[in-house]
C-alpha positions in Angstrom: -108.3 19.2 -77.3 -107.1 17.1 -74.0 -104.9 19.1 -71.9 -101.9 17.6 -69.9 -101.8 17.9 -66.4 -97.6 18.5 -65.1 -96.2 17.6 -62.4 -95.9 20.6 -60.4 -93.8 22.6 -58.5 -94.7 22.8 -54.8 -92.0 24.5 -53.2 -89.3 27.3 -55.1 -86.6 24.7 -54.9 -88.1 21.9 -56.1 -86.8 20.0 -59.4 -88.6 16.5 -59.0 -90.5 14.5 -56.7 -92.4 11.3 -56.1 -95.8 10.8 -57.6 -97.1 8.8 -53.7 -100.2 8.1 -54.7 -103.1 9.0 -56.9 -106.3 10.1 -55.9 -108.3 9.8 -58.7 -108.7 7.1 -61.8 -108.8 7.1 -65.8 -112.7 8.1 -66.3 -113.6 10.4 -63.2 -114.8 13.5 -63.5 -113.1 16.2 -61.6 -113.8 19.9 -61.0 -111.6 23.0 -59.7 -110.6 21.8 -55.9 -110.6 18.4 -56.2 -107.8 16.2 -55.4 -105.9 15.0 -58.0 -102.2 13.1 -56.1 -100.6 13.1 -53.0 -97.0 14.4 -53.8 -93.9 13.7 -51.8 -91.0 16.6 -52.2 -88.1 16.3 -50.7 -89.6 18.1 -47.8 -93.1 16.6 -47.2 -96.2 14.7 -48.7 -98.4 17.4 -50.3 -101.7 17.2 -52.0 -102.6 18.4 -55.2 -105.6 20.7 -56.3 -107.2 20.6 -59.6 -107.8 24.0 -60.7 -109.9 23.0 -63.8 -113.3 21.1 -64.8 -113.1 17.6 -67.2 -112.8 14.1 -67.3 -108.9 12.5 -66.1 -108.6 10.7 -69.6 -105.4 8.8 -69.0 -102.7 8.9 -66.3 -99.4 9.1 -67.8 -97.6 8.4 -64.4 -98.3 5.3 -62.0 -98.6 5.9 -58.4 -94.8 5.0 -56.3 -93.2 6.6 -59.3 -90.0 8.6 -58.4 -87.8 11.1 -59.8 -90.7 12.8 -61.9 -89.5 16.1 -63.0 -91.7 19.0 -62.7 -93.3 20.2 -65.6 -93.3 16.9 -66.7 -96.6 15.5 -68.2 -98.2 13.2 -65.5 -101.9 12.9 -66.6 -104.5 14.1 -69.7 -108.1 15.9 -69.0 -110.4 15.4 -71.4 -113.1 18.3 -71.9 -116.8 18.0 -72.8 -117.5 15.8 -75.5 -113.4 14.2 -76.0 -112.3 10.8 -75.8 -109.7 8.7 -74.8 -109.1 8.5 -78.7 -108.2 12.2 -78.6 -105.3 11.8 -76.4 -103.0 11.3 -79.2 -103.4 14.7 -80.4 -102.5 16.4 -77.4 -99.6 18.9 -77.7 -96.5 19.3 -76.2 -96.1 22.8 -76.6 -98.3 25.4 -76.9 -98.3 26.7 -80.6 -98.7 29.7 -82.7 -100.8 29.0 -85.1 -104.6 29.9 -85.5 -105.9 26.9 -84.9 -107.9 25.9 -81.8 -105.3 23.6 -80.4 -105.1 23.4 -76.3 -102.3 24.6 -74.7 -100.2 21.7 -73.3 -99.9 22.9 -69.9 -103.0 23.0 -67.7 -104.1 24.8 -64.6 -103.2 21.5 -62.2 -99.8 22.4 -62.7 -99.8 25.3 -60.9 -98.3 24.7 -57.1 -100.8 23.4 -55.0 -100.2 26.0 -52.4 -101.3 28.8 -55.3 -104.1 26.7 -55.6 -107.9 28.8 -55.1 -110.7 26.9 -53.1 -113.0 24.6 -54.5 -115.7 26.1 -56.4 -118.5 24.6 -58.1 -118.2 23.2 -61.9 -119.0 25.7 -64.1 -122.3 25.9 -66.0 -121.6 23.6 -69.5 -121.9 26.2 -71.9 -119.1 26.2 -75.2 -116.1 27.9 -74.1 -115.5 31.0 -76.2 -113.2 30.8 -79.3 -109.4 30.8 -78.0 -108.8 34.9 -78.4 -106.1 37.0 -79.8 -104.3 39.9 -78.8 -103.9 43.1 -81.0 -100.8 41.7 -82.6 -102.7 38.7 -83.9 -101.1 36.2 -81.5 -102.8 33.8 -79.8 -103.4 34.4 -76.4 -103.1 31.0 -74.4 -106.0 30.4 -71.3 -107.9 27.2 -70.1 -111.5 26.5 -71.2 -112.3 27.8 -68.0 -110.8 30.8 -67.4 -112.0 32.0 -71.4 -116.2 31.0 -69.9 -115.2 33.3 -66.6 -113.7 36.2 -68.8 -116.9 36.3 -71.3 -119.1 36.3 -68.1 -117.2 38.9 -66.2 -116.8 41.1 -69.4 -112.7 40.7 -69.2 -110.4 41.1 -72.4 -108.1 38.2 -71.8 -104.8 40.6 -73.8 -104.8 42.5 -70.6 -104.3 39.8 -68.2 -100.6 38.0 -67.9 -101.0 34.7 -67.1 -99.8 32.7 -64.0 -100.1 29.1 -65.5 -97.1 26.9 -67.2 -95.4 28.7 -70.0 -97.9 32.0 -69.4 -101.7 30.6 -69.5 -103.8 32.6 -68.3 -105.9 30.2 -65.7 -108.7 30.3 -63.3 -107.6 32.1 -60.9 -106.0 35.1 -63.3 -109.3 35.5 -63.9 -111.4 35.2 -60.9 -108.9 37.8 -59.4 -108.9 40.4 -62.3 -111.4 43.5 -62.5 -113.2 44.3 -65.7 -111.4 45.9 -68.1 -108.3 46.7 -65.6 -105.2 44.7 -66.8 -103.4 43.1 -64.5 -100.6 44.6 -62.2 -97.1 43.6 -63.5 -95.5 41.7 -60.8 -93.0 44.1 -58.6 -89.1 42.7 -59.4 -87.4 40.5 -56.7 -84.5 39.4 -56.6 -84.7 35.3 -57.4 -83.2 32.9 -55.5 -81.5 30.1 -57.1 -83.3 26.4 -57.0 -80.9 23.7 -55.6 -79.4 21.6 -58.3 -80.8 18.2 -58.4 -77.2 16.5 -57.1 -74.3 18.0 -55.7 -71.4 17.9 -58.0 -69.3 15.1 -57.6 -65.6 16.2 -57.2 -64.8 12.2 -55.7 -64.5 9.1 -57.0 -67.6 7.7 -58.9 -70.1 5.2 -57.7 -68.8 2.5 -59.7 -65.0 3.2 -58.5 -66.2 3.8 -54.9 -67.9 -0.2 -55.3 -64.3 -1.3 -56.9 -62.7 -0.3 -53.7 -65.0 -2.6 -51.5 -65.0 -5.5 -53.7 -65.4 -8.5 -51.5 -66.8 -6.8 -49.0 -70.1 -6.9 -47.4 -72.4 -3.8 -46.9 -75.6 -2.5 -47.6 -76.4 0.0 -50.4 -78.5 2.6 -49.2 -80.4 4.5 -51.3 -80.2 8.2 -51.1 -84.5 9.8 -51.3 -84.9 13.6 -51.9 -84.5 15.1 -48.9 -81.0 13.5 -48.9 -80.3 14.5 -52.5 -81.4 18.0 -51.5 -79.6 18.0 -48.5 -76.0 17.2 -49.8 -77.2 19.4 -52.9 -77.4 22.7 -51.4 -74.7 21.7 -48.4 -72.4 21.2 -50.7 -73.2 24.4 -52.8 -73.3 26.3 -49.5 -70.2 25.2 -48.6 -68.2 25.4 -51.8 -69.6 28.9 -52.7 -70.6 30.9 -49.0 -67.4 32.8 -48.1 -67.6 31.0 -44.0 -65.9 32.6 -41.4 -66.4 31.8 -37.9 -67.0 33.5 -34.7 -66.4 31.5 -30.7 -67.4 32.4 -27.7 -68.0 30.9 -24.4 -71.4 32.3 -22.5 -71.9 31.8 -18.8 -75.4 30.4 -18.0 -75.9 30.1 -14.4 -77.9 32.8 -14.0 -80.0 31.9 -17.0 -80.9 28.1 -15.7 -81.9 30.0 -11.9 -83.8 32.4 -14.2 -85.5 29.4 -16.3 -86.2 26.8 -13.0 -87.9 30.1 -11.9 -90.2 30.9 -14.9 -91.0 27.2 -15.1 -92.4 26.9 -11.8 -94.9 29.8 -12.5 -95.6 28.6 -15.8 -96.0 25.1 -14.2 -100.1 25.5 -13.8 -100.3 26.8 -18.1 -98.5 23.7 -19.0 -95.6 25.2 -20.6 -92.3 24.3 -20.1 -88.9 26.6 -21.1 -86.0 25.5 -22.6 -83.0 26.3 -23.0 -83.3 26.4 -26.3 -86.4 28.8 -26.7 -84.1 31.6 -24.4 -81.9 31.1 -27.0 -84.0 31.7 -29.8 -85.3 34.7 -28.0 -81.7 35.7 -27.5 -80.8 35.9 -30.9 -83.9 37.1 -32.4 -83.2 40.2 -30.1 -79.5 40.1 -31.2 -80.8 40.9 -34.6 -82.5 43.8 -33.9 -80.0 45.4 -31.6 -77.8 44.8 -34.8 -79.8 45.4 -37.8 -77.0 45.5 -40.5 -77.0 42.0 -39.8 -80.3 40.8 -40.2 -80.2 40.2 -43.8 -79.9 38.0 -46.2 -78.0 37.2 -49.9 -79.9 37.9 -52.7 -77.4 37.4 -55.5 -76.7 41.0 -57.0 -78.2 42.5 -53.8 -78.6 42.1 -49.7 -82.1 42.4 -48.7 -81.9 44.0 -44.8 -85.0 42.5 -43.1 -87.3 44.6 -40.9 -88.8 41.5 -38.0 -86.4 38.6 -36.7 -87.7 35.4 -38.6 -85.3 33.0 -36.6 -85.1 29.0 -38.1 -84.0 26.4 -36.0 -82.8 23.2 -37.1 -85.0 20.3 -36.3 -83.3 16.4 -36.8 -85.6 14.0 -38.3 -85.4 10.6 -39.6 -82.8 10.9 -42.9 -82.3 14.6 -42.6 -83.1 17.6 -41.3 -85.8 20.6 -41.2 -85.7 24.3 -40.3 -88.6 25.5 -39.1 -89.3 29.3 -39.1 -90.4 31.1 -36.2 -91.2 34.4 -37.7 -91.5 37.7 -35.6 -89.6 36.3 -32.6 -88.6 39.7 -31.4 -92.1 40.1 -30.2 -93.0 37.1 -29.1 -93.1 35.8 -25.5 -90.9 32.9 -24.1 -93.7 30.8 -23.8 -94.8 31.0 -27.1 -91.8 30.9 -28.6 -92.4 27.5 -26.8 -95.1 26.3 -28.1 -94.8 27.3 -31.5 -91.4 25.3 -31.2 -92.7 22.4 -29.8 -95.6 22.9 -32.9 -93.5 22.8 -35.5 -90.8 20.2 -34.2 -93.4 17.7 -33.9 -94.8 18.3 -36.9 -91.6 18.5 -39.2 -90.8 15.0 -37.4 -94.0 13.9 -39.3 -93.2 15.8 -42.3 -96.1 17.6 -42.2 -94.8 21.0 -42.2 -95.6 24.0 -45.5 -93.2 25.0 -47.2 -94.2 28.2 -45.7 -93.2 26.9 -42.4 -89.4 26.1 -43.3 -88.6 28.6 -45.9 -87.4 32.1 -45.4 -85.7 33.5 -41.8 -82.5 35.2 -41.7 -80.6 33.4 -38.9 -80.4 30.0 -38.1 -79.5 28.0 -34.6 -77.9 24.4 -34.5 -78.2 23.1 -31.2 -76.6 19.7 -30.5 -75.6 20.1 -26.7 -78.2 17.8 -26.0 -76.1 15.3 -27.6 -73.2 16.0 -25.1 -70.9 17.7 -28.1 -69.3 20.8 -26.8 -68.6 22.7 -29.8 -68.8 22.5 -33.7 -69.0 24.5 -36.7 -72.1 24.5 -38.7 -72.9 25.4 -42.5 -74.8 28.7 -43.2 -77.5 28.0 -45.3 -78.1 30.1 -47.9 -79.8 33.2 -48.3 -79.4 33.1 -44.6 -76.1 35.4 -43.4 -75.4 33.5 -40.2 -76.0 30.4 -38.2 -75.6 29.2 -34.5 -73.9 26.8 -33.5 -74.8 25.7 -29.9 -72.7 23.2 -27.7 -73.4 21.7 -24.3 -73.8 23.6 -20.6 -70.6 22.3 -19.0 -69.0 22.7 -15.1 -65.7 24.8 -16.1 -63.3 26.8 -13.5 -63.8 30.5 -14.8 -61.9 33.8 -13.7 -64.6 35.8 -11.8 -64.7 39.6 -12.0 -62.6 40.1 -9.3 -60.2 37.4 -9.9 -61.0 35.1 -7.7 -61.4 31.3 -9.3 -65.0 29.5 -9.6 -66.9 27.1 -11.1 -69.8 28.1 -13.7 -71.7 26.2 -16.6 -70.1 27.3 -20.1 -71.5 27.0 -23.1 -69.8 27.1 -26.2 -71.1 28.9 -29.3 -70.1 29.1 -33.0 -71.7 31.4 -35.3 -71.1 30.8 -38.9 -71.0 34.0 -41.3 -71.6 34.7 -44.7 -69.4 37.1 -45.3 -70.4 38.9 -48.2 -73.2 39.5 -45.9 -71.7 40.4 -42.4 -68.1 41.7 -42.3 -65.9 40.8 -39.3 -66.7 43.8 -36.7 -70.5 43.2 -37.8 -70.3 39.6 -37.0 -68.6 40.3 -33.4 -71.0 42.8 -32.4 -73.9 40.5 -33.3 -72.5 37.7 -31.4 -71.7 39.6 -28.6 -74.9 41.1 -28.0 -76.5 37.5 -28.4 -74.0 36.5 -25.2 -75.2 39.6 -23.6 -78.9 38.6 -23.7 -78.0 35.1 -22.5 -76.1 36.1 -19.5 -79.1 38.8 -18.7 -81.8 36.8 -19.4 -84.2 39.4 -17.3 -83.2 41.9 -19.7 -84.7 40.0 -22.6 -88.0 40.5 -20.6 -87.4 44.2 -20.2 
């Protein structure tokens, strides 16, 4: 019976997205690796695998489309010997009874990123009859994956199934030994998705347009980074118990430190920022402090073992945070260009979600923009952010009390406090000042 292909779910937080553009048409024959769509998330444009063999049999969603929900039916495959004149009888639900009715889900819903490479079609033999387990219910799996089980000798009641609503798909298969079942997945803790719109506690839309009545302006319509954005900003914000840490960090000998560095480095191409000592600086912060490099889990604080540090990148509309991951260990310069990496490419919106999820710290740095100070918004599960103002001329107190002039940068951090208490928070900022003022020690 045809199958419906969902809309599917490319990154943990994601609730809908844009159907950009079709890669296939009603009538073309598809097998496990080709490209079905190009996706748009509220993140990036992703492509999406098809993890099963048949013929696309109607396309239930047009290209440009927005707003599609995942899970939601976007397309029907047609197996060997079905029609377009089957389509009517596809399910929406899979059912209990014993008849030989499909599934509705199929294995193109899975996330594209879960997504095993392109194999060839499989040889066009009948697919075994759908199988029970011992209790007599039906066990849900794709054509597919039932054709691999017979040929690898498997008992499908022994595998649990990754697909929508439990099917048991190619890849469950493919990864499975004979006659072992299949290792329950180890509990985590899950992390909330982001509602789909942040709660409005203002006036409406249509009583915000009273109050400008007569007046000219252009409406501006909000895309899903945007949503997502004000989404999980306003959740943050409303349920993250803030408090926030100041202090002002010398940098003098940091930018003698950097001109030096860069002028060896000159001949390799690479180039040091400020910003990249900073990284560095915290990421070593962290593990001098490890009670507070962690992060909220919701019942639980997971305390994390390397210093996966995300730094927030401004693009056109919003914003990204890229991860680097394992900064401890790394070197300046590649800190550098790993930065430089995935700035550019988050600009382009061509980042994994990989690449912007996870981390346990986060650094806002707008002193390039002249502003001397702010407060920034931890995002959650992160237990802390950065916030990083410009390098300016100030008189300072020296050591011995004479009066001087030095660059001064002021810093914000941001804490989650069911995370970091007050004494935690101090000692973590304090040793980040620490490695910024002794920037050879960072080397050490």
């Amino acid at each position: 019976m045809p199958t419906e292909i969902l809309m599917p779910a490319l990154s943990p937080t994601m609730e809908e997205g844009t159907l950009a553009k079709w890669l296939v048409k009603e009538g073309d024959t598809v097998a496990s690796g080709d490209l079905l769509a190009e996706i748009e998330t509220d993140k990036a444009t992703m492509e999406f695998e098809a993890v099963d063999e048949g013929v696309i049999g109607k396309i239930l969603i047009p290209e440009g489309s927005e707003g599609v929900k995942v899970n939601s039916p976007i397309a029907v495959l047609l197996e060997d010997g079905e029609s377009a004149d089957d389509i009517g009888a596809t399910p929406t639900a899979p059912a209990a009874a014993a008849d030989e009715a499909a599934p509705a889900a199929s294995e193109e819903s899975a996330p594209a990123s879960s997504q095993a490479p392109a194999q060839a079609a499989a040889a066009a033999t009948p697919a075994p009859a759908a199988p029970q387990s011992a209790d007599g219910n039906r066990i849900f799996a794709s054509p597919l994956a039932r054709r691999i089980a017979a040929d690898k000798g498997l008992d499908l009641a022994q595998l649990n199934g990754s697909g929508p609503r439990g099917r048991i798909v190619k890849a469950d298969v493919e990864n499975a030994k004979p006659q072992v079942a299949a290792a329950p997945a180890a509990d985590a803790p899950a992390t909330a998705a982001a509602p789909a719109a942040a709660v409005s506690t203002g006036p409406s839309t249509d009583q915000v347009a009273r109050m400008y009545e007569g007046r000219t302006y252009e409406e501006v319509k909000l895309d899903g980074m945007r949503k997502t954005i004000a989404a999980r900003l306003t959740e943050a914000k409303q349920t993250v118990p803030h408090f926030y840490l100041r202090r002002d960090i010398q940098l003098d000998a940091l930018l003698k430190f950097r001109g030096e560095l860069n002028k060896q480095l000159e001949a390799r191409g690479v180039k040091l920022s400020v910003n990249d000592f900073i990284i560095k600086a915290c990421a070593l912060a962290l593990q001098a402090v490890p009670d507070a490099n962690a992060v909220w889990a919701g019942d639980r604080v997971l305390k994390m073992e390397a210093s996966d540090v995300a730094v927030a990148v401004a693009i056109e509309g919003g914003l990204f945070t890229p991860v680097l991951q394992n900064s401890d260990t790394k070197s300046l310069s590649t800190l550098s260009t790993e930065m430089k990496d995935l700035a550019k490419r988050a600009r382009d919106r061509k980042l994994a979600p990989h690449e912007y999820q996870g981390g346990s710290f986060a650094i806002s740095n707008l002193g390039m923009f002249g502003i001397d100070n702010f407060d920034a918004i931890v995002n959650p599960p992160h237990a802390g952010i950065l916030a990083v103002g410009a390098g300016v001329k100030k008189p300072v107190v020296g050591a011995d009390g004479e009066l001087a002039v030095a660059t001064v940068m002021s810093v914000t951090m941001s804490v989650d406090h069911r995370v970091i208490d007050g004494a935690l928070g101090a000692e973590l900022l304090n040793a980040i000042k620490d490695n910024l003022e002794n920037p050879m020690m960072m080397l050490a």
